[in-house]
Residue, then its C-alpha position, 0 to 999 in steps of 0.5 A: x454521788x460525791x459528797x464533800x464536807x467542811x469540818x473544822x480539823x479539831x473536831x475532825x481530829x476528835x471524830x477521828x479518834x472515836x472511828x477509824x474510818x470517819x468517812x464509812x462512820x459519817x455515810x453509816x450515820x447518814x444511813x440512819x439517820x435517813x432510815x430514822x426519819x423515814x426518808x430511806x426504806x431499808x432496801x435503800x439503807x443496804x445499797x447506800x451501805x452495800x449490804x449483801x443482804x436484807x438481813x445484813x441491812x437489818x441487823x445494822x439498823x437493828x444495831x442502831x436502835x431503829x429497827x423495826x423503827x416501832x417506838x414504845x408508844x406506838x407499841x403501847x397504842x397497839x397493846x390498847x387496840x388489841x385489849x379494846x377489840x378483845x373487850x378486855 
């Protein structure tokens, strides 16, 4: 698929100079944000990205903070699981 996207060219023009490559940044953001949200699975995070692995897919969402896509609360909610069936 081919997606085309309006921006006003001042911003486009900012956005620029933060990546050199606006058009793999945005598609990468996409990826994420997808990941993220739930709606993509890694596997699909790699073929939007053509990752030529699992890990390569891993350790880019993992560079973006979404990997494994654990939040604190969650992991604080487990520690307190794990606590009340030890009985402690």
């Amino acid at each position: 698929m081919t997606l085309t996207l309006q921006i006003p060219d001042r911003v486009g023009a900012l956005l620029h100079s933060a990546w050199d490559d606006l058009p793999r940044a945005t598609l990468e953001s996409l990826a994420v944000e997808g990941y993220r949200s739930g709606r993509l699975s890694s596997a699909q995070v790699g073929e939007m990205l053509a990752h030529a692995s699992r890990w390569e897919s891993e350790a880019f969402l993992s560079e973006h903070g979404v990997w494994p896509g654990t939040t604190v609360e969650e992991f604080q909610s487990d520690l307190a699981s794990l606590d009340h069936l030890r009985g402690a």
